[in-house]
C-alpha positions as CSV (number, residue, x, y, z in Angstrom):
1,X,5.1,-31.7,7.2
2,X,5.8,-29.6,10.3
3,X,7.0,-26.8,8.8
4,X,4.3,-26.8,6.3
5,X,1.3,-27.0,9.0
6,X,3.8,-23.7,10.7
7,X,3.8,-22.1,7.6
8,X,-0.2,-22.4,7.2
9,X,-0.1,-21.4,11.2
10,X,2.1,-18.6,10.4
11,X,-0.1,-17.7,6.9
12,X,-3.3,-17.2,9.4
13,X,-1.5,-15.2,12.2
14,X,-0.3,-12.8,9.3
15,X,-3.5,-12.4,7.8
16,X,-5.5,-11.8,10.8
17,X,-3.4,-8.4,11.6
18,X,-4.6,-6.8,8.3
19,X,-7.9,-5.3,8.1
20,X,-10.8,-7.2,6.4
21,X,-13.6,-5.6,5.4
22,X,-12.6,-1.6,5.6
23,X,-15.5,0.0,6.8
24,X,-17.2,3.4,4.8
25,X,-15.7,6.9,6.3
26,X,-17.5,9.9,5.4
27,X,-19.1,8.2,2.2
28,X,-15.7,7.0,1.6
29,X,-16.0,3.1,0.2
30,X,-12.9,0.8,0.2
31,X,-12.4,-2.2,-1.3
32,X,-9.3,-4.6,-0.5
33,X,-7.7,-7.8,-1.9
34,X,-5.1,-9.1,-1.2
35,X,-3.4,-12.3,-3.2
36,X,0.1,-13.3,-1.3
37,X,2.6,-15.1,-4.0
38,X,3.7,-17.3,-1.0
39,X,1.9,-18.7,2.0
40,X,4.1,-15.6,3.8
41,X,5.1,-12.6,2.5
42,X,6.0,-9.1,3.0
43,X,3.2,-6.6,1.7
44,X,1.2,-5.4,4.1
45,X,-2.0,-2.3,4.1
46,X,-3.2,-0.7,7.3
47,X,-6.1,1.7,7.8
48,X,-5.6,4.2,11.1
49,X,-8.1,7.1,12.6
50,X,-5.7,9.9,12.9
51,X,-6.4,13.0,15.3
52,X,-8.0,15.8,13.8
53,X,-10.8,13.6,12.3
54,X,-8.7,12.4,9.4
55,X,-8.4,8.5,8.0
56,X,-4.6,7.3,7.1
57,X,-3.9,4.9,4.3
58,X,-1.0,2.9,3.7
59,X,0.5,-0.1,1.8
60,X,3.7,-1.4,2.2
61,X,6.4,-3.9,0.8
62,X,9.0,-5.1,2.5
63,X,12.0,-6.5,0.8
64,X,12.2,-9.8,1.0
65,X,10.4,-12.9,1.3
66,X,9.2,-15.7,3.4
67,X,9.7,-16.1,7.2
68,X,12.1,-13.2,7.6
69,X,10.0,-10.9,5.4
70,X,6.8,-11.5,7.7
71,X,8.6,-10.9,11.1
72,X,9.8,-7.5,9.5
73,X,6.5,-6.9,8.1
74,X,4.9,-7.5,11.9
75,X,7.5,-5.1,13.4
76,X,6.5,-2.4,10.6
77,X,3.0,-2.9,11.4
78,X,3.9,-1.7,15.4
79,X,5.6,1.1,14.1
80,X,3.6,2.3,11.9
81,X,0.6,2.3,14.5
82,X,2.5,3.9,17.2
83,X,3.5,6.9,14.8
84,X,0.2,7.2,13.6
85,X,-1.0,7.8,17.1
86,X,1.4,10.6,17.7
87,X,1.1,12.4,14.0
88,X,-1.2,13.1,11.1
89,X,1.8,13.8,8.3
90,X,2.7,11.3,6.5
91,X,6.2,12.7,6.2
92,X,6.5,12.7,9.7
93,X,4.9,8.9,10.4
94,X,7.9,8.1,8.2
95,X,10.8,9.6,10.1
96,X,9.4,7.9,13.1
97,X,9.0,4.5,11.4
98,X,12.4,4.8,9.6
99,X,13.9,5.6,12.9
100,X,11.9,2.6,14.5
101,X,13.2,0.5,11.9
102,X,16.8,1.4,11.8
103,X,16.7,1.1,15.8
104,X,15.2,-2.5,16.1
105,X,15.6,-4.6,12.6
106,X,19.2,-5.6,12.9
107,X,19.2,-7.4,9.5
108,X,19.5,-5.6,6.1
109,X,15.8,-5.4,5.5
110,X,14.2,-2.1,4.2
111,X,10.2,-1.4,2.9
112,X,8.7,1.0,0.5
113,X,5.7,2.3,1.4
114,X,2.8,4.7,0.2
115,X,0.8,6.9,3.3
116,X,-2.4,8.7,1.9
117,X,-3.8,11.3,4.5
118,X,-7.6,12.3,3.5
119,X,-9.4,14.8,5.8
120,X,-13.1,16.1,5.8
121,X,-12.9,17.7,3.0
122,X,-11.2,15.1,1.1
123,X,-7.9,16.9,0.7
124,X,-5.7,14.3,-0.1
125,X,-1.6,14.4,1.7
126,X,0.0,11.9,0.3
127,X,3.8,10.6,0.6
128,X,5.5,8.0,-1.3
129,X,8.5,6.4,0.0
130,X,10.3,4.4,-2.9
131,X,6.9,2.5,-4.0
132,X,4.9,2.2,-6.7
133,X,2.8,5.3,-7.5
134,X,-0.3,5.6,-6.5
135,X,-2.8,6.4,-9.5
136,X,-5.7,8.9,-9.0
137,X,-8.5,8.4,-11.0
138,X,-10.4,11.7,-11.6
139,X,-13.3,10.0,-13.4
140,X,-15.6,13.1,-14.7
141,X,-12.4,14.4,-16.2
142,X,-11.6,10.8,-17.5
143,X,-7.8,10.7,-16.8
144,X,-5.2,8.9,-14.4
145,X,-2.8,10.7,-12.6
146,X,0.1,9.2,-10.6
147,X,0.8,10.3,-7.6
148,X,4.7,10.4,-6.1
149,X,7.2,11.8,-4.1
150,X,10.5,11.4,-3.8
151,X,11.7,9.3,-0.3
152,X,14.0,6.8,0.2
153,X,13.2,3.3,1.6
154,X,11.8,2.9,4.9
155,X,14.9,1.3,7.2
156,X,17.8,1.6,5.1
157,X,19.9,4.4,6.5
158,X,19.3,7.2,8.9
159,X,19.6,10.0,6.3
160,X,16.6,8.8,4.2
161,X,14.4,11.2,6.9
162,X,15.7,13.8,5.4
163,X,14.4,12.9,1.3
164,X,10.5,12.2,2.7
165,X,7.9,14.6,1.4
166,X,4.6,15.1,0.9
167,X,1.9,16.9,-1.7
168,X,-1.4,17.2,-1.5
169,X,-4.2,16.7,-3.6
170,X,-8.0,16.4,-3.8
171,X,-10.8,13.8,-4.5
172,X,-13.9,14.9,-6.0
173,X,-17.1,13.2,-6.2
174,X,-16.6,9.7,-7.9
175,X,-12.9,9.7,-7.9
176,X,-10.9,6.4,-7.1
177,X,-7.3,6.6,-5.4
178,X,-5.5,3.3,-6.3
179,X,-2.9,1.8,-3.7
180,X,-0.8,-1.3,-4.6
181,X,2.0,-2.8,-4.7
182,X,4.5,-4.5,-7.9
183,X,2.8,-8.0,-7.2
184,X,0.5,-5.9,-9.9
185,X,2.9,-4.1,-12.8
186,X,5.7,-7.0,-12.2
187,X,3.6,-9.7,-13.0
188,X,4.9,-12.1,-16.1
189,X,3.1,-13.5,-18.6
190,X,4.3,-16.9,-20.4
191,X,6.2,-14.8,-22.9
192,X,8.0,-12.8,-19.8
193,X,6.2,-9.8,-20.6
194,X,5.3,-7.5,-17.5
195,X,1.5,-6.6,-16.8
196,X,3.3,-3.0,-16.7
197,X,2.1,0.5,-15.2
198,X,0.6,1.2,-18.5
199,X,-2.1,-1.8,-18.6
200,X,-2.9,-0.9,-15.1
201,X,-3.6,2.7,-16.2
202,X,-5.4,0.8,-19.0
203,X,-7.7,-0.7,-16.9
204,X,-8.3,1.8,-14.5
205,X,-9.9,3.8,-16.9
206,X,-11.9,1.6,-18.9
207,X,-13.5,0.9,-16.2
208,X,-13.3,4.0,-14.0
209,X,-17.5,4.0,-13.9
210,X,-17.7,0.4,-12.3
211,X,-18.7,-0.1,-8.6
212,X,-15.9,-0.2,-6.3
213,X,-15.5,-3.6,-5.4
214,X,-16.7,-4.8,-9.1
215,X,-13.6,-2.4,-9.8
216,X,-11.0,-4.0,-7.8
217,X,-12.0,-7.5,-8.9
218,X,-11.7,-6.6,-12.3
219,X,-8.0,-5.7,-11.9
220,X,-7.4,-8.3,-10.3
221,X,-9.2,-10.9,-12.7
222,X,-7.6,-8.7,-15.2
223,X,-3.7,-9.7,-14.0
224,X,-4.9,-13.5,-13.8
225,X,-5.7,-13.6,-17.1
226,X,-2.6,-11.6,-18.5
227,X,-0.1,-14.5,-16.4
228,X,-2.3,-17.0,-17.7
């Protein structure tokens, strides 16, 4: 029972450092959910105001789960903030972070992570560090396209700094930029099939015209009923 009513403690202390409701940026409208397979767990999504009037995006996963996953996650969070202070790059905020990482997480955890950049303009820097791709819905021209990099994990060894990159790309009016993590394209059905990239895409474009949170509950909805 003790551990239990920790665990709930520990579920509430987790959830309160992620942002709740993300508010709009430059007609920018966000929509968040996120469902944790355990009480704890290692995914995590910030939002940061980076200098030069830009927003920064990211979702995480680190490897992992439970207690040890969520102390990791909580470090990553730290790092991640105080390289997002000192850059706009997403390349860069990784070397710091992997750096961060490597310096202070003595254990043999790692993350992937995904940083979108998006200035005034909405140019789009983006940089994908082992994760799932992010999809970019380009809904007048009705397709999906995935967006990736190469990069190593986040924490595993010193010479991943060296494989980040970024690209850039750029949202037009009505376009939706999809960040997530494999809770989504891993999920199992009662036959052990997996939700997969391609039902995602699926979805995403069926119903690319849908209102943004009525768009993200759909997904959502849409995995619960494929796991049954």
């Amino acid at each position: 029972d003790m551990i239990q009513k920790q665990l709930d403690m520990a579920s509430l202390i987790q959830r309160s450092i992620l942002p709740g409701q993300i508010d709009e940026w430059l007609e920018l409208k966000f929509s968040v959910r996120y469902v944790a397979m355990e009480k704890i767990g290692g995914d995590f999504y910030d939002v940061y105001q980076l200098r030069g009037n830009k927003i920064g995006i990211l979702v995480a996963d680190v490897s992992g789960h439970g207690i040890p996953a969520a102390l990791v996650t909580t470090m990553a969070k730290i790092a991640f903030n105080n390289a997002s202070s000192m850059f706009d790059s997403p390349r860069r905020i990784f070397q710091e972070v992997n750096q961060n990482i490597l310096d202070h997480v003595k254990t043999q955890d790692y993350l992937t992570a995904f940083f979108v950049v998006i200035d005034e303009e909405y140019n789009v820097t983006f940089a994908n560090a082992s994760h799932q791709k992010a999809m970019h819905l380009k809904t007048e021209e009705g397709i999906v396209e995935q967006l990736d990099t190469n990069g190593l994990f986040i924490g595993a060894i010193e010479d991943a700094r060296d494989t980040y990159e970024e690209k850039t790309t750029k949202l037009n009016y009505g376009d939706k930029l999809v960040l997530y993590t494999d809770g989504i394209p891993e999920a199992i059905n009662l036959n052990r099939q997996e939700y997969s990239i391609d039902r995602l895409e699926e979805v995403i474009l069926k119903n690319r015209h849908l209102p943004v949170d009525e768009f993200t509950s759909f997904i959502i909805d849409d995995v619960q009923r494929f796991i049954g």
